[in-house]
C-alpha positions, -999 to +999 in steps of 0.1 A: +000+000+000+014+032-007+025+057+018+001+084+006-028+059+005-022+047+047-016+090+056-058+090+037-068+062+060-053+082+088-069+112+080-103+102+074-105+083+109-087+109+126-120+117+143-123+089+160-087+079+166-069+085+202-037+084+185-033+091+151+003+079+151-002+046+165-031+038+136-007+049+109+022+024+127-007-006+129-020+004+089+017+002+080+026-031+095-005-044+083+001-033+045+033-050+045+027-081+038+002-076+011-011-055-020-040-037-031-038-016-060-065+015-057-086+028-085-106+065-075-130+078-092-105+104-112-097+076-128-127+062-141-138+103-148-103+101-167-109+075-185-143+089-199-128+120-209-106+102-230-133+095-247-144+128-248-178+113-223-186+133-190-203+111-159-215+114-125-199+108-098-224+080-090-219+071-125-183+064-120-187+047-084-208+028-100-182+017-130-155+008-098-180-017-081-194-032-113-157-041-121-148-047-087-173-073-085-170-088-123-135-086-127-114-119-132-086-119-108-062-140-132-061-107-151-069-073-129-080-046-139-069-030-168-075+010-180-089-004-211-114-021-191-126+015-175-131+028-210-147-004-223-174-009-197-183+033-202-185+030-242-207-006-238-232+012-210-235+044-233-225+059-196-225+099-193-230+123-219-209+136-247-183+168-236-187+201-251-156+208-276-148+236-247-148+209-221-120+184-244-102+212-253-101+223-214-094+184-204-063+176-235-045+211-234-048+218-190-060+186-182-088+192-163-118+170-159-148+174-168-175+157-140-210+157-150-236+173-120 
């Protein structure tokens, strides 16, 4: 797990922690002896912009847990598969030429309200 991933854990149940330090030692000896790989929602929302497609944000939780759930294991979880499962659903809707040009020249995303 990656360092910046553990500090997030950390942060969010910082509420409710006594000691914020001790949480991050247990979450780091934890993580040691195993791997998850992390996929946000900026990634699926990247993913559609590539394909020049705005979503929701429920749209794109949505994409994580239907691959989370179907995915085969032997093989992960590849980008491709983001973009595939967006363009098969007809997800989103279609970016404004203002929006891609935003997105491809100062990358910024476009995330459909």
């Amino acid at each position: 797990m990656h360092e910046h991933h553990i500090d997030d854990m950390v942060r969010r149940l910082k509420p409710v922690l006594r000691d914020p330090q001790k949480a991050k030692v247990i979450l780091k000896r934890y993580w040691h002896t195993r791997m998850a790989l992390v996929w946000e929602t900026e990634d699926v929302h990247r993913a559609a912009n590539e394909r020049e497609v705005a979503l929701t944000d429920l749209e794109a939780i949505s994409v994580l847990q239907t691959l989370l759930n179907q995915h085969n294991a032997q093989y992960g979880i590849k980008w491709e598969d983001l973009t595939t499962h967006i363009e098969d659903r007809v997800l989103g809707r279609k970016m404004t030429k203002r929006e891609v040009a935003r997105f491809v020249h100062r990358d910024i995303l476009t995330i459909r309200k």
